[in-house]
C-alpha positions as CSV (number, residue, x, y, z in Angstrom):
1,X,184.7,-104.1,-11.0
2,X,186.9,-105.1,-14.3
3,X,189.6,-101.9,-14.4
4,X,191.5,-102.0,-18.2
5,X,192.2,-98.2,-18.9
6,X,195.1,-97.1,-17.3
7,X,194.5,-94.2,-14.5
8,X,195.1,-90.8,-15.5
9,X,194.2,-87.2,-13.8
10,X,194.6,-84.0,-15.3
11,X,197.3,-81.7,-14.6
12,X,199.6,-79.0,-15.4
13,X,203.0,-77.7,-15.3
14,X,203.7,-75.1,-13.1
15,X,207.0,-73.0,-12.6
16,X,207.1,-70.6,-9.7
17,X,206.7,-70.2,-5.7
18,X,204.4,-71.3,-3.6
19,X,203.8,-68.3,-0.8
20,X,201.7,-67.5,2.1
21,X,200.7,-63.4,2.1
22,X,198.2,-62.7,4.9
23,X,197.5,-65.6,6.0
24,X,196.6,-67.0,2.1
25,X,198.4,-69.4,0.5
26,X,198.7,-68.5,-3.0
27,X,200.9,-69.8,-6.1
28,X,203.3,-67.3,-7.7
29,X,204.6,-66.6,-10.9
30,X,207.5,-64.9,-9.3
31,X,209.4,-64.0,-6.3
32,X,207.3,-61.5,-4.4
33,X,207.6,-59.4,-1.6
34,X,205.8,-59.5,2.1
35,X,205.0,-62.8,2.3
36,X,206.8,-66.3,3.1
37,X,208.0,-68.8,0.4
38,X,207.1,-71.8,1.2
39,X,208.6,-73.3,-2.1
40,X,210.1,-73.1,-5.2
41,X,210.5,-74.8,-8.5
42,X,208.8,-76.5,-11.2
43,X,205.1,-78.1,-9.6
44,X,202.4,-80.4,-11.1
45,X,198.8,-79.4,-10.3
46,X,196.5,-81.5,-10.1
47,X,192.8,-80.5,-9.1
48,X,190.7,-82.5,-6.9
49,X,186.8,-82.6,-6.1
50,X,185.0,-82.0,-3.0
51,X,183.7,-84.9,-1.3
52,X,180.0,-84.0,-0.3
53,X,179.9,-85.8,3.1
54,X,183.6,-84.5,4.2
55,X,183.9,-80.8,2.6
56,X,187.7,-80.9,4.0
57,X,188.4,-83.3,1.9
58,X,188.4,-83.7,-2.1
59,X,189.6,-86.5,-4.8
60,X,191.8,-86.2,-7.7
61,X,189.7,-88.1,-10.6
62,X,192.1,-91.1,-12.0
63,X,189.6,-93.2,-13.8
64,X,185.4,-92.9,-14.1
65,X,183.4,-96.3,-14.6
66,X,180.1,-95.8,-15.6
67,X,177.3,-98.1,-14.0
68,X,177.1,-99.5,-18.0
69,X,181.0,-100.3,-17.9
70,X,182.3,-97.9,-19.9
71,X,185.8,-96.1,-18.8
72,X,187.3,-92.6,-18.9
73,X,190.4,-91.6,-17.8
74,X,192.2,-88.4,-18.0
75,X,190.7,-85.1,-20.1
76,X,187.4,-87.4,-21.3
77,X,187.4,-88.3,-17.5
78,X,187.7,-84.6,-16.2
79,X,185.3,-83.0,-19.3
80,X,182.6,-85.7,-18.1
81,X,182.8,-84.9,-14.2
82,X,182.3,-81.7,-14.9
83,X,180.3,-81.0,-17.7
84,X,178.1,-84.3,-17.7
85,X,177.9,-86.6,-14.6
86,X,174.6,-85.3,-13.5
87,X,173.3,-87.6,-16.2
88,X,175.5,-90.7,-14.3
89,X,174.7,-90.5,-10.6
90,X,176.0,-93.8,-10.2
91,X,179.1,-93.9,-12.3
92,X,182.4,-94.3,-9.8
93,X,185.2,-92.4,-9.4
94,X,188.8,-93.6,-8.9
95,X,191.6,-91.7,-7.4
96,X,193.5,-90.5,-4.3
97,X,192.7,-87.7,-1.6
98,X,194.1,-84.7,-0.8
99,X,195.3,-87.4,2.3
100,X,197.2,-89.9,0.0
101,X,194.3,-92.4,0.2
102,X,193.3,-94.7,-2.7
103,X,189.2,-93.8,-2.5
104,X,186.5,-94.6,-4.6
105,X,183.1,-92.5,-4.7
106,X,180.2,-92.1,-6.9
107,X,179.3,-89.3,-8.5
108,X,176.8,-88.5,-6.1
109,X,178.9,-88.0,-3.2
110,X,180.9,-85.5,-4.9
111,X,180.2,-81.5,-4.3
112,X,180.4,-80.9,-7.8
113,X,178.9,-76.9,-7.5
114,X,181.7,-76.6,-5.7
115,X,185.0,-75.8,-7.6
116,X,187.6,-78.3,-8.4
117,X,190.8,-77.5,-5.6
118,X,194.2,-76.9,-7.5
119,X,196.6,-79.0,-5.4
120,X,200.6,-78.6,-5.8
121,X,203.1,-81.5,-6.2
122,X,206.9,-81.4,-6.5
123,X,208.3,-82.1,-10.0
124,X,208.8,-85.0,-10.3
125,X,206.2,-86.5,-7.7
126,X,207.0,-89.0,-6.2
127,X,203.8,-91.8,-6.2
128,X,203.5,-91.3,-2.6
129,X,203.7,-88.4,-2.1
130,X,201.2,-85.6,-0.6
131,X,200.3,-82.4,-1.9
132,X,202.3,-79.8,-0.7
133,X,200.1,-76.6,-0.8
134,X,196.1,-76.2,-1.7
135,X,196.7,-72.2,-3.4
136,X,193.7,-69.7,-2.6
137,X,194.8,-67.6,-5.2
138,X,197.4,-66.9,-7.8
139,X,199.9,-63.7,-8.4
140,X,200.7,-63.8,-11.8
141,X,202.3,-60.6,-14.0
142,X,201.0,-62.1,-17.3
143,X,197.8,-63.9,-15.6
144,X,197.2,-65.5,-19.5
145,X,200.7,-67.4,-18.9
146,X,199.4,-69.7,-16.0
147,X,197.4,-72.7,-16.7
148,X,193.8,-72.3,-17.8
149,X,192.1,-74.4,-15.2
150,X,194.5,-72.5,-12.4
151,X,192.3,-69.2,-14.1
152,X,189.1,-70.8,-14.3
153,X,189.3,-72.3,-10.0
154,X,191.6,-69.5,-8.2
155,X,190.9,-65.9,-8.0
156,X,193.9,-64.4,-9.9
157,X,196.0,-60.6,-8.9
158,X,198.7,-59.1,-10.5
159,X,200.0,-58.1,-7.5
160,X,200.3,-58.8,-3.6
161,X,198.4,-55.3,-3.3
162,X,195.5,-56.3,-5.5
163,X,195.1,-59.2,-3.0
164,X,195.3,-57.8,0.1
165,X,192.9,-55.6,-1.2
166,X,189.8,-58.2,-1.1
167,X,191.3,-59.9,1.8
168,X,188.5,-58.8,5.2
């Protein structure tokens, strides 16, 4: 397979903590009490999908080659995965696990009715590097200030209490 269009995922600044509160790891517009930081700073997210025949894992879309040779990278890439691929069984997907691993995966072995995983770098990251944190959930005071697609895959609280609250 001929690859031209340079690799691109999708992701977002984030500035923050990354905590654990019950047993949940959760991102964190703020300093909060009752639960562990984990980290601090500015964070790229980056949002991977569930491999169908290994659930633990997921991929972080780079590039999409279609069976007919056409490529996407990036927002087209993303917007195509998830709103469109059931049309392109077949198409491919480049990009790296949640492990670090280079993979490569048609369509069809992705979970897509699951949702995408929000997965946290350091800023910078470094081109090796692993995710440091897969959030649950997200504490935000303002939830309209964090990232849209952080809204639209994590349950979102304005508070620790509000979480612990639906936790069993």
């Amino acid at each position: 397979m001929s690859v031209s269009l340079p690799r691109k995922t999708v992701e977002d600044r984030f500035n923050g903590q990354i905590l654990r509160v019950a047993g949940v790891t959760l991102l964190s517009d703020r300093t909060l009490s009752g639960g562990d930081s984990l980290a601090s700073g500015p964070f790229l997210l980056r949002y991977g999908l569930v491999c169908l025949e290994t659930p633990q894992r997921c991929i972080v879309p780079e590039l999409v080659v279609m069976e007919y040779g056409e490529q996407l990278s990036g927002e087209a890439a993303w917007d195509f995965l998830l709103n469109h691929s059931n049309l392109h069984p077949r198409a491919e997907v480049l990009g790296r696990r949640d492990d670090g691993l280079e993979d490569q995966l048609r369509v069809s072995r992705l979970d897509l009715a699951q949702p995408p995983r929000v997965l946290v770098w350091p800023w910078p990251p470094d081109s090796d590097s692993l995710p440091l944190a897969s959030p649950l959930a997200a504490v935000a005071a303002a939830p309209d200030t964090l990232p849209d697609r952080v809204r639209q895959f994590l349950p979102v609280y304005t508070s620790t209490a509000d979480l612990r609250h639906d936790l069993p």
